[in-house]
C-alpha positions as MATLAB code, in Angstrom:
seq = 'XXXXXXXXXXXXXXXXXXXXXXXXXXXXXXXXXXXXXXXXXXXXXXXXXXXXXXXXXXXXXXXXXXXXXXXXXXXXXXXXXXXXXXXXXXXXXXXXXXXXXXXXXXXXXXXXXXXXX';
ca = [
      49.447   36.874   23.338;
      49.131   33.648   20.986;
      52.029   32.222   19.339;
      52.048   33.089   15.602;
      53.816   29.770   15.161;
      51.326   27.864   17.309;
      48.763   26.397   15.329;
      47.290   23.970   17.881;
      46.228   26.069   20.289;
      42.076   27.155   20.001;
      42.099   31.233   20.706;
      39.922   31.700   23.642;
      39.537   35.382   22.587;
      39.091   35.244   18.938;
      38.059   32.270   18.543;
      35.903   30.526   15.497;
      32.029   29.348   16.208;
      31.547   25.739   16.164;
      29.273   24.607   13.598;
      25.528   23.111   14.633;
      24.637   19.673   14.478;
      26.967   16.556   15.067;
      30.197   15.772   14.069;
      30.809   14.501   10.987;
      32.265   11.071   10.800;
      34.426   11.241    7.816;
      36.151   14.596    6.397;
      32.739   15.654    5.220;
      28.977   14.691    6.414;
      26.847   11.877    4.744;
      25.175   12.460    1.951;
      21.269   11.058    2.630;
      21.909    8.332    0.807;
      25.055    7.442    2.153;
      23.389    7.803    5.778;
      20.562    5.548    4.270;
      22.792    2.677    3.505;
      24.979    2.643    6.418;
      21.656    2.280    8.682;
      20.756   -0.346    5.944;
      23.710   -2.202    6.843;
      24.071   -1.695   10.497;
      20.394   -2.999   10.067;
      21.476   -6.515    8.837;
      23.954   -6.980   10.758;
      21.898   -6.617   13.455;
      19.360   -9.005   12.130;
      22.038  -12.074   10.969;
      23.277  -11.697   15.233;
      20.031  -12.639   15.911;
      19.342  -15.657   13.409;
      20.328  -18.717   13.978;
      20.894  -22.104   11.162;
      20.376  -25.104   12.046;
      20.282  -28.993   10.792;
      17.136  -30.940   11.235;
      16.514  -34.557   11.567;
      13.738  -35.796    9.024;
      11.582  -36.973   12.029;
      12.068  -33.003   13.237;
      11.476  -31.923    9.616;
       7.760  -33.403    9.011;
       7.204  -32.293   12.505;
       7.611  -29.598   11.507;
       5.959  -29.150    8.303;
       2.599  -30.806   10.737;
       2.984  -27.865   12.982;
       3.161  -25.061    9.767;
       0.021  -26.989    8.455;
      -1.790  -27.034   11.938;
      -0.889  -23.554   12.890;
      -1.111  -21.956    9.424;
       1.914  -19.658   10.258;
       5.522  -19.567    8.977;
       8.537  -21.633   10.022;
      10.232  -18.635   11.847;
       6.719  -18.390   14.061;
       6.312  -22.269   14.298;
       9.275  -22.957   15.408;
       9.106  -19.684   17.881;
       5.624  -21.605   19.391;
       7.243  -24.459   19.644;
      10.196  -23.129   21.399;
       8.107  -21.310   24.102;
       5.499  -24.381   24.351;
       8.146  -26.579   25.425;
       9.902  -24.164   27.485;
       6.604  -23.034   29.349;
       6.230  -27.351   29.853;
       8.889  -27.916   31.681;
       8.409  -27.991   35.590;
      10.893  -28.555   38.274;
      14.787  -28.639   37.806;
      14.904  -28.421   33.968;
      12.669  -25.093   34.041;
      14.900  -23.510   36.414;
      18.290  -24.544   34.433;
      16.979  -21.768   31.848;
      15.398  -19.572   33.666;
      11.950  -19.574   32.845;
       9.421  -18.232   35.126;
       6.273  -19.645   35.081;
       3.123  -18.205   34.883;
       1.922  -17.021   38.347;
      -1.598  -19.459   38.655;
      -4.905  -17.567   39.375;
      -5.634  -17.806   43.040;
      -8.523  -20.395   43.943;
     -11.713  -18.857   44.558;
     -14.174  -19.311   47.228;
     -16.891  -21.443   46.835;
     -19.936  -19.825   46.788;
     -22.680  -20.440   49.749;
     -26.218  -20.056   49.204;
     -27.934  -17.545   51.298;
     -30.032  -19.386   54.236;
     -33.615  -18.472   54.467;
];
């Protein structure tokens, strides 16, 4: 027998059917837009985690501006070819400090022998 004071405790017996769907995360659930522009904004935060600002020297600058003009790309892509160029030219110790894996190299193949007559 339940407690007619108790208003805690969930009636195993008579108890009300939980509603479909997820929880809401407020007192009520989102409205469409509302949902909209809270995945708007988890979007950019996101997005300014992964950007980064930096300084450049003018030497670095008309590099490059070169590279944009000899690529034909954007700065966010020139600067990402650039990135991975020099990172896939570095050999040895300095290579392994970041850890970049080369490329494996295509196995030699056999010479080929002329069939004897």
């Amino acid at each position: 027998m339940k407690d007619p004071c108790d208003h805690y405790t969930y009636d195993l017996i008579g108890g009300t059917q939980k509603k479909p769907g997820r929880k809401p995360l407020g007192e009520r659930a989102m409205t469409v837009a509302e949902r909209k522009r809270r995945s708007r904004e988890l979007r950019r935060n996101r997005l300014q985690e992964l950007s980064v600002t930096v300084e450049l020297s003018r030497d670095a600058q008309k590099s490059l501006d070169k590279m944009i003009e000899w690529w034909g790309v954007s700065k966010k892509e020139a600067i990402n070819r650039a990135l991975t160029i020099a990172c896939q030219s570095q050999t040895g110790r300095t290579g392994t400090l970041f850890g970049f894996d080369p490329p494996p190299q295509p196995a030699a193949k056999p010479p080929r022998r002329k069939p004897q007559p």
